[in-house]
N, CA, C and O atoms as a GROMACS GRO file, in nm:
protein
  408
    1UNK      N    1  -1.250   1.889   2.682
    1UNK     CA    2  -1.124   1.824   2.649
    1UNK      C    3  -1.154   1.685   2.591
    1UNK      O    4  -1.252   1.632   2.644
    2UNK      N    5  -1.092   1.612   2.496
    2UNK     CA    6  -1.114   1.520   2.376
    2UNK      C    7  -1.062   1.416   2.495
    2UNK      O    8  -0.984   1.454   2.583
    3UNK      N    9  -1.121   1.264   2.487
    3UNK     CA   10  -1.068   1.192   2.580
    3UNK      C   11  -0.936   1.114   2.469
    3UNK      O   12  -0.927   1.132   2.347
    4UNK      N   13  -0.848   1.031   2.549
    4UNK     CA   14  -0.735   0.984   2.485
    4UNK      C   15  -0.758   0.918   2.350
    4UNK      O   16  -0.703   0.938   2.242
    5UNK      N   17  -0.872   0.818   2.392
    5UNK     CA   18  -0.891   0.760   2.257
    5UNK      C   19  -0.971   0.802   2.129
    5UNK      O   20  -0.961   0.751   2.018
    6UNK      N   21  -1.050   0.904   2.167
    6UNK     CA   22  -1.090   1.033   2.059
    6UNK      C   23  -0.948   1.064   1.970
    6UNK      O   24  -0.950   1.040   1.849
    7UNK      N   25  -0.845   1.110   2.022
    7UNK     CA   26  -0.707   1.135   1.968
    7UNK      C   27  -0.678   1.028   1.868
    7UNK      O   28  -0.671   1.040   1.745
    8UNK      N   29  -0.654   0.880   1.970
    8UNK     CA   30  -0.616   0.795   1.889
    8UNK      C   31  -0.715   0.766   1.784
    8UNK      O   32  -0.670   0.706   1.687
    9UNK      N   33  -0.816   0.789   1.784
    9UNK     CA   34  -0.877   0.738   1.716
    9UNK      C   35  -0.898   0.772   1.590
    9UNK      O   36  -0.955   0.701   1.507
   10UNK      N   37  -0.826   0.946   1.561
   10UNK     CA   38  -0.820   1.006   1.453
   10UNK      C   39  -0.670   0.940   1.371
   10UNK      O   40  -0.643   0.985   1.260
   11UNK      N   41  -0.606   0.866   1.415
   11UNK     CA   42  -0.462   0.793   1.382
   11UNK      C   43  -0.512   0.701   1.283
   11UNK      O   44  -0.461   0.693   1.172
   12UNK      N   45  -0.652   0.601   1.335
   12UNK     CA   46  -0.650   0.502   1.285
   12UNK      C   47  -0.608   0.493   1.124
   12UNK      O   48  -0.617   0.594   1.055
   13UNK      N   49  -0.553   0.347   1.060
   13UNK     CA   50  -0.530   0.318   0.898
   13UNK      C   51  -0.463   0.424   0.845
   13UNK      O   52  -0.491   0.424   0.725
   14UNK      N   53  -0.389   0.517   0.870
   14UNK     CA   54  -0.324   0.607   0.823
   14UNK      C   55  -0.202   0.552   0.891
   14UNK      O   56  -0.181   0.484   0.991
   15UNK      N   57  -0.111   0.623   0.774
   15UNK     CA   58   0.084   0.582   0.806
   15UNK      C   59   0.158   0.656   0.704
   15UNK      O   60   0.107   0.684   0.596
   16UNK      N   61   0.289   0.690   0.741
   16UNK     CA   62   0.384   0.743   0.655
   16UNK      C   63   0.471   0.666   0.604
   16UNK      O   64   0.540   0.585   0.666
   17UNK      N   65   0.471   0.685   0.494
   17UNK     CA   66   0.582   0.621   0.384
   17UNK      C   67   0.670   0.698   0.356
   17UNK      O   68   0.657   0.819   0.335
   18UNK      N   69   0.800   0.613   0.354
   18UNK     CA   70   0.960   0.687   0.302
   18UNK      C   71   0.989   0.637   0.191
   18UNK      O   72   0.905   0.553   0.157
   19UNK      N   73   1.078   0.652   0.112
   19UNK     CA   74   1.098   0.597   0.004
   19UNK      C   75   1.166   0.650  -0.108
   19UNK      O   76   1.164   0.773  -0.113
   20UNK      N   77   1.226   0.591  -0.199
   20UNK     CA   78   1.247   0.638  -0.351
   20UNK      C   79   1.176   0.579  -0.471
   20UNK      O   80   1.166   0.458  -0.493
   21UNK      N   81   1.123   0.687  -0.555
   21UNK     CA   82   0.998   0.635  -0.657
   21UNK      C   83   1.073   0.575  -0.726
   21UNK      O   84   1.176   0.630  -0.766
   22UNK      N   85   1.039   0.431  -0.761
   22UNK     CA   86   1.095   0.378  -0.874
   22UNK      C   87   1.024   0.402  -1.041
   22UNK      O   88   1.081   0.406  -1.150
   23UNK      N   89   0.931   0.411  -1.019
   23UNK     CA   90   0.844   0.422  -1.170
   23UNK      C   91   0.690   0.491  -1.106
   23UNK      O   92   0.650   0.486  -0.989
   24UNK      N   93   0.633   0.544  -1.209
   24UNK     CA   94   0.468   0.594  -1.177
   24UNK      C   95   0.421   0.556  -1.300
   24UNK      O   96   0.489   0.529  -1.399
   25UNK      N   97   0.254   0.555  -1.286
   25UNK     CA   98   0.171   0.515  -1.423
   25UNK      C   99   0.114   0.617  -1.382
   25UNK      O  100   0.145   0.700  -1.297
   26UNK      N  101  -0.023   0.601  -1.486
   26UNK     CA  102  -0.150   0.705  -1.478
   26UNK      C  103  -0.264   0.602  -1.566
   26UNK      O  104  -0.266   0.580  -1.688
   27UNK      N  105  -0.351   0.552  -1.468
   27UNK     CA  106  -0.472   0.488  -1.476
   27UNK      C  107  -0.599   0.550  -1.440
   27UNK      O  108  -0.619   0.610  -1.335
   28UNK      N  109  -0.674   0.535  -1.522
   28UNK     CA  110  -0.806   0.560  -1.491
   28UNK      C  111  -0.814   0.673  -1.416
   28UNK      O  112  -0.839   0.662  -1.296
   29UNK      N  113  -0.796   0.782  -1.466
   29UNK     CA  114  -0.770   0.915  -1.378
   29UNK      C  115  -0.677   0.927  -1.262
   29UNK      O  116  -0.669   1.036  -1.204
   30UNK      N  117  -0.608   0.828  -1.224
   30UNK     CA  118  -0.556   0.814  -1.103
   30UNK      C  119  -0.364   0.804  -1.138
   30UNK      O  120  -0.305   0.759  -1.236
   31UNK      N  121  -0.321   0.856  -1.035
   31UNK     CA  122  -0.155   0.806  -1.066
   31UNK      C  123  -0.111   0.744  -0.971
   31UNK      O  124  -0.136   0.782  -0.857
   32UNK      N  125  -0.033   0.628  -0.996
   32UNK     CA  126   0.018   0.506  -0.933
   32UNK      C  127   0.148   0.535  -0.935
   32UNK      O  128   0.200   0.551  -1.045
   33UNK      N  129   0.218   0.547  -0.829
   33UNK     CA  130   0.325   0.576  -0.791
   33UNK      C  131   0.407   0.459  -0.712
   33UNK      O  132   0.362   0.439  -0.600
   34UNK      N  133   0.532   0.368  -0.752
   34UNK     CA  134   0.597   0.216  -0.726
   34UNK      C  135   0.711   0.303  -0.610
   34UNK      O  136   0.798   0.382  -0.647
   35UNK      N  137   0.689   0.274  -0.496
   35UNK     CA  138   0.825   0.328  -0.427
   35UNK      C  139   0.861   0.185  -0.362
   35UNK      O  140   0.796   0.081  -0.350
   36UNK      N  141   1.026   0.230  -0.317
   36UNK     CA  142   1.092   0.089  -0.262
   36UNK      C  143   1.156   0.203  -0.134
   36UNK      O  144   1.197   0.319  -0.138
   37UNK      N  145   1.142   0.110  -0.032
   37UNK     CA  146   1.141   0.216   0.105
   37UNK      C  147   1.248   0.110   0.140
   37UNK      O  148   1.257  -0.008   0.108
   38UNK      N  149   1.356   0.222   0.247
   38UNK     CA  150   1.470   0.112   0.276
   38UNK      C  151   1.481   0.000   0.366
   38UNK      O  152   1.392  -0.036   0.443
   39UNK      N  153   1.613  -0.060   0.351
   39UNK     CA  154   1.556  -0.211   0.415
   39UNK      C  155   1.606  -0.141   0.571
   39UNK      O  156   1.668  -0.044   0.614
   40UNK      N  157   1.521  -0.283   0.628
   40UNK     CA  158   1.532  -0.228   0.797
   40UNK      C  159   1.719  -0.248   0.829
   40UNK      O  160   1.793  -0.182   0.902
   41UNK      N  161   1.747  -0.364   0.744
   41UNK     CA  162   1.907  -0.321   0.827
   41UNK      C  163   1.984  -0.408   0.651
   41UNK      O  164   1.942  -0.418   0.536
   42UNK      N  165   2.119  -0.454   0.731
   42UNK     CA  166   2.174  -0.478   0.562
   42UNK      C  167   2.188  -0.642   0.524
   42UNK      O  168   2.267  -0.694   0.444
   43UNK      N  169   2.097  -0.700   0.598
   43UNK     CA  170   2.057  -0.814   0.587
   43UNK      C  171   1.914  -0.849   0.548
   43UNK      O  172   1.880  -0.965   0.526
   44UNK      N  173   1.852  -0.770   0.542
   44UNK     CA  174   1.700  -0.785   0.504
   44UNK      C  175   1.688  -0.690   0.393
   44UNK      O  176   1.764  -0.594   0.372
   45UNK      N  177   1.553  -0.737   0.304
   45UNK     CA  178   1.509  -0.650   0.188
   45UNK      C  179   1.457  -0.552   0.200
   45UNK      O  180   1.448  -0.536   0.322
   46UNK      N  181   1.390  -0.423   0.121
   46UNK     CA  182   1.327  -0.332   0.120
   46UNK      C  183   1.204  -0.381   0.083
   46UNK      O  184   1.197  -0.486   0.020
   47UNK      N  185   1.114  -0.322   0.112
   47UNK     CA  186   0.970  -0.382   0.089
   47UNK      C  187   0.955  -0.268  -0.064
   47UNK      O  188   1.015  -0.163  -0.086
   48UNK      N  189   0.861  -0.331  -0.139
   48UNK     CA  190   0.818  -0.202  -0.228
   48UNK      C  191   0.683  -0.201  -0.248
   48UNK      O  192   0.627  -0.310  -0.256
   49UNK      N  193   0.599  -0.073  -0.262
   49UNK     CA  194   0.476  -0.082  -0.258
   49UNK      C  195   0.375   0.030  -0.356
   49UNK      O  196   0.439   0.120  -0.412
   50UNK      N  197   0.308   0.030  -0.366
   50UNK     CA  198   0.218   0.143  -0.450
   50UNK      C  199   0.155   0.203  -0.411
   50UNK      O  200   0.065   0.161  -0.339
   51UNK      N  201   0.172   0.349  -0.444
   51UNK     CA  202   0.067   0.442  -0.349
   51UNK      C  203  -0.071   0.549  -0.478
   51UNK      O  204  -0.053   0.594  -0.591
   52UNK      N  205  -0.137   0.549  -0.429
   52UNK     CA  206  -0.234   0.589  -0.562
   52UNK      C  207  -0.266   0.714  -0.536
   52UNK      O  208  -0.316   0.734  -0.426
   53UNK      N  209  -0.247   0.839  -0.637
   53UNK     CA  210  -0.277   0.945  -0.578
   53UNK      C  211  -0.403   1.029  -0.699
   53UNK      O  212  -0.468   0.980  -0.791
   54UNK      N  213  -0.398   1.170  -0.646
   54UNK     CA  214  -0.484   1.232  -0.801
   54UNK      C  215  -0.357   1.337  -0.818
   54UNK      O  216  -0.421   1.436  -0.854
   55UNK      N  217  -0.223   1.380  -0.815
   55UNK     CA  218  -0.165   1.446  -0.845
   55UNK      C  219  -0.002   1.327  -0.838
   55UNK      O  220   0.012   1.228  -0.766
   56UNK      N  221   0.078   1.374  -0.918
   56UNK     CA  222   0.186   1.284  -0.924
   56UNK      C  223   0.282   1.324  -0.768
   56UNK      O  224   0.299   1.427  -0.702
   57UNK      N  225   0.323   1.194  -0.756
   57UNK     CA  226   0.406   1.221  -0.627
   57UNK      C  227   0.546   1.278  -0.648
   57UNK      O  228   0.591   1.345  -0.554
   58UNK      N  229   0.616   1.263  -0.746
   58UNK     CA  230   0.741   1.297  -0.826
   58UNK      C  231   0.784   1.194  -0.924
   58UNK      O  232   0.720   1.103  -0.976
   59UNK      N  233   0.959   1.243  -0.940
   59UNK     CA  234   1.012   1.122  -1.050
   59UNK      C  235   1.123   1.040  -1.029
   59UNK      O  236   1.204   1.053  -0.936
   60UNK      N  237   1.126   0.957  -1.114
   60UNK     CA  238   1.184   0.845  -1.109
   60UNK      C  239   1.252   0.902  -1.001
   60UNK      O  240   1.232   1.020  -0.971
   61UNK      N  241   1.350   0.815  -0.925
   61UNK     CA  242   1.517   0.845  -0.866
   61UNK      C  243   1.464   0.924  -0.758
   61UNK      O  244   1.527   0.896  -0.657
   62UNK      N  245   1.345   1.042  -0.727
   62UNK     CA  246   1.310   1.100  -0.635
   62UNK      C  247   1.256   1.049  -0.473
   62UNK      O  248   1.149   0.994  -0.450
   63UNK      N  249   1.377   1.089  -0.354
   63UNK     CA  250   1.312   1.047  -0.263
   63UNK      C  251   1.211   1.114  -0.220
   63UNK      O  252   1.190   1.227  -0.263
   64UNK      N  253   1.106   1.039  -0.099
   64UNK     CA  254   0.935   1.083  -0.091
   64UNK      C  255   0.925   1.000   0.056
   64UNK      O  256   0.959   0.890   0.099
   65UNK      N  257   0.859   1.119   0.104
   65UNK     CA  258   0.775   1.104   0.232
   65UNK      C  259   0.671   1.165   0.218
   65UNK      O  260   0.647   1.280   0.180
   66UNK      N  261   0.578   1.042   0.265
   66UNK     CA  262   0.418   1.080   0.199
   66UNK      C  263   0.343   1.038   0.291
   66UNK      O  264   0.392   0.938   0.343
   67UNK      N  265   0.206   1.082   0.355
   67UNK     CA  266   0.104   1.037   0.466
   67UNK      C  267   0.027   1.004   0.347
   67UNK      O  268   0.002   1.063   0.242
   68UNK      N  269  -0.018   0.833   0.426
   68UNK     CA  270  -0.136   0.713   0.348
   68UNK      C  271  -0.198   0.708   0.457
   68UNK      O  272  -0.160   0.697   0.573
   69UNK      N  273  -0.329   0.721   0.393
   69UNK     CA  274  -0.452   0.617   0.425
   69UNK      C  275  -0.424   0.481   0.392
   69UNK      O  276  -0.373   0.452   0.284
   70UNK      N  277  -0.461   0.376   0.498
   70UNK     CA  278  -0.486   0.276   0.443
   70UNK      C  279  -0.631   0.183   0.425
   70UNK      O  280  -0.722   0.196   0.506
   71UNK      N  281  -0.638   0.114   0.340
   71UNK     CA  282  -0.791   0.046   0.284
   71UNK      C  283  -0.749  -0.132   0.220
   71UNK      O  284  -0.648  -0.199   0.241
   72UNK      N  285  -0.806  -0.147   0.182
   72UNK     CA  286  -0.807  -0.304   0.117
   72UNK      C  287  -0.933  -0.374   0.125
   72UNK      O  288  -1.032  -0.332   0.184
   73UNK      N  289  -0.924  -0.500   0.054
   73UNK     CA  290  -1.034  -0.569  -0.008
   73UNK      C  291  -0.971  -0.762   0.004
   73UNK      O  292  -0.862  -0.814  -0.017
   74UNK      N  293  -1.078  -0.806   0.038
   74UNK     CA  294  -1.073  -0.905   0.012
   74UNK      C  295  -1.135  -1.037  -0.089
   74UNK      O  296  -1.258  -1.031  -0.087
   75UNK      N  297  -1.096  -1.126  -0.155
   75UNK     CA  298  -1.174  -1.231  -0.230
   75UNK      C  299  -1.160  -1.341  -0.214
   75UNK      O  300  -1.045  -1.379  -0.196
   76UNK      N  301  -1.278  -1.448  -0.215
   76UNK     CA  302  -1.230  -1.578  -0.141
   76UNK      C  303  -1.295  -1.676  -0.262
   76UNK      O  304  -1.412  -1.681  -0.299
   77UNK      N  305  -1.202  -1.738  -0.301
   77UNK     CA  306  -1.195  -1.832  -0.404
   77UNK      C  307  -1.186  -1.960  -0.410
   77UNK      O  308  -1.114  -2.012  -0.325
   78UNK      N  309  -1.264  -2.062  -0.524
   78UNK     CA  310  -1.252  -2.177  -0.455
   78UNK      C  311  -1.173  -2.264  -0.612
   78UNK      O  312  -1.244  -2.254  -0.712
   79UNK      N  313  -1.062  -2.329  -0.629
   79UNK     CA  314  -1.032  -2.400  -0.705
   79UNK      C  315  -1.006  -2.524  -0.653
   79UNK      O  316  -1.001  -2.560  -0.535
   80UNK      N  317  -0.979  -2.619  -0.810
   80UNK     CA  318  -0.945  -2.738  -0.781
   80UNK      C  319  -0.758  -2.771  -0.790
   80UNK      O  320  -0.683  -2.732  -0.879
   81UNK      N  321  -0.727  -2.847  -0.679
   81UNK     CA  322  -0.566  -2.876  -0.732
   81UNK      C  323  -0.531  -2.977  -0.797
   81UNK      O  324  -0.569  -3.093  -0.783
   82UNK      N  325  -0.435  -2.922  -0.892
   82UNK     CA  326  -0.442  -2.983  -1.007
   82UNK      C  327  -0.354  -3.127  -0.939
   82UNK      O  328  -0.402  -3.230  -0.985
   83UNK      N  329  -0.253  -3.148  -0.854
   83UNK     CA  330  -0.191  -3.274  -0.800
   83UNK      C  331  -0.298  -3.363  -0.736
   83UNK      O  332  -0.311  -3.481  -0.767
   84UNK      N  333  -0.357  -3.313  -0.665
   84UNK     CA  334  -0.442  -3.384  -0.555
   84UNK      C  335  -0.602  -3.449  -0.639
   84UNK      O  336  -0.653  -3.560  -0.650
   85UNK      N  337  -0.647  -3.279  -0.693
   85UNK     CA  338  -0.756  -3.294  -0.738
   85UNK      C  339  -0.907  -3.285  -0.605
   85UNK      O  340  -1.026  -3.313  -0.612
   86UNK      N  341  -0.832  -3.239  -0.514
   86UNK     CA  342  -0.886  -3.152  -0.371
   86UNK      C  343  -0.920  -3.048  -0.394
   86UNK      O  344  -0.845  -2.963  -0.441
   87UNK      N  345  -1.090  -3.022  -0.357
   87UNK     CA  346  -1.132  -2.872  -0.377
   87UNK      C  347  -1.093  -2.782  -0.275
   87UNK      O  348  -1.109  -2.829  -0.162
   88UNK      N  349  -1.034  -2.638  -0.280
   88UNK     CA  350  -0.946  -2.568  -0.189
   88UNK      C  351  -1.008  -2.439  -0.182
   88UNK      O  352  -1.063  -2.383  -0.277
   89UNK      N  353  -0.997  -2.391  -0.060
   89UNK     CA  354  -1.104  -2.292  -0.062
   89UNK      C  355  -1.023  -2.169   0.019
   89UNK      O  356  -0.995  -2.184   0.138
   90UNK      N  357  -0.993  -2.065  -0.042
   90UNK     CA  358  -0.873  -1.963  -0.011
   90UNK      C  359  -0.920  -1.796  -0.029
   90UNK      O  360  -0.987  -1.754  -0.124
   91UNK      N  361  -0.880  -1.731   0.062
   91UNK     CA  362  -0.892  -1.539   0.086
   91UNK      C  363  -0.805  -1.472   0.028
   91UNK      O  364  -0.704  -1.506   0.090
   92UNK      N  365  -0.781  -1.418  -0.029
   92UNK     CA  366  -0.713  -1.330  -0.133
   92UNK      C  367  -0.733  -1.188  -0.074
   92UNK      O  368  -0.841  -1.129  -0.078
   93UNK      N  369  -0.595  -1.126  -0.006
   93UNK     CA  370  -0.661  -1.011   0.044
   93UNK      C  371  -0.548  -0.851  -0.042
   93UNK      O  372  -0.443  -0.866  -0.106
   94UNK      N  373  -0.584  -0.781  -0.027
   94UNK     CA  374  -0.521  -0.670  -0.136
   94UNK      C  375  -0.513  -0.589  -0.029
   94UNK      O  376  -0.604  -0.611   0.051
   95UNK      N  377  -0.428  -0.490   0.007
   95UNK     CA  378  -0.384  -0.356   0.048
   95UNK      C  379  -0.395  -0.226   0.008
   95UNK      O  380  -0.278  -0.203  -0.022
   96UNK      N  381  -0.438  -0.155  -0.007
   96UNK     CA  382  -0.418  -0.004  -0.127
   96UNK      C  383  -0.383   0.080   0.008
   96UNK      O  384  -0.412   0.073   0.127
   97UNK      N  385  -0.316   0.152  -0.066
   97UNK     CA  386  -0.240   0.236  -0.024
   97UNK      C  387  -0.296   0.437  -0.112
   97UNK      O  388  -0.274   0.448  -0.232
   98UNK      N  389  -0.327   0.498  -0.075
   98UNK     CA  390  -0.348   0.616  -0.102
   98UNK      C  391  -0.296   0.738  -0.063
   98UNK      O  392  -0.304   0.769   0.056
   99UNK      N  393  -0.250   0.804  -0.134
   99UNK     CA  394  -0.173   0.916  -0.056
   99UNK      C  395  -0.244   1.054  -0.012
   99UNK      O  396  -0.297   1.121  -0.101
  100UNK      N  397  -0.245   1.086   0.084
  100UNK     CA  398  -0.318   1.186   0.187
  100UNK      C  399  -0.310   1.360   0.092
  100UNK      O  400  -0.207   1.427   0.086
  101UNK      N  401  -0.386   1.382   0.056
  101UNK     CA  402  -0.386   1.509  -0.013
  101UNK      C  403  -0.495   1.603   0.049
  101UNK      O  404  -0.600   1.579   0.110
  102UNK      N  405  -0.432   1.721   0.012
  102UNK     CA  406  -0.535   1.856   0.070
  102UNK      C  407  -0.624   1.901  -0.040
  102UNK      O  408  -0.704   1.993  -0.022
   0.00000   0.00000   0.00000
């Protein structure tokens, strides 16, 4: 018998997305799919996000529930500000989002 966190542990960085596609591309072999998932109540926004797949998720106007992996990357950069003229030293971090296919 698998102990508890064996289980959980197959969960990890994965999540489901709800949503309606607003637009898709097709890059570099890949299709990029823009969904806007609803807001939590009617005072707050909808978040919108991109999910990258190898088959299209649907079209425009189409609602979508989809299982992601999640991944990301980070970059840490150093400029000068242009008011101060203080060197600033900052992490730049990215999200990707991928959609779970068989």
């Amino acid at each position: 018998m698998a102990q508890p966190q064996e289980n959980v542990a197959e969960l990890f960085n994965v999540a489901t997305i709800r949503g309606r596609i607003d637009s898709s591309r097709f890059a570099d072999g890949k299709h990029y799919t823009t969904v806007t998932t609803p807001a939590r109540d009617a005072y707050s926004h909808p978040s919108t996000l991109e999910i990258g797949s190898k088959q299209s998720l649907g079209a425009k106007g189409q609602d979508l529930t989809v299982g992601v992996s999640i991944g990301g990357s980070s970059r840490t950069n150093q400029w000068t500000d242009s008011v101060t003229g203080e060197q600033k030293k900052g992490t730049f971090y990215r999200v990707h989002l991928n959609a779970i296919e068989d």
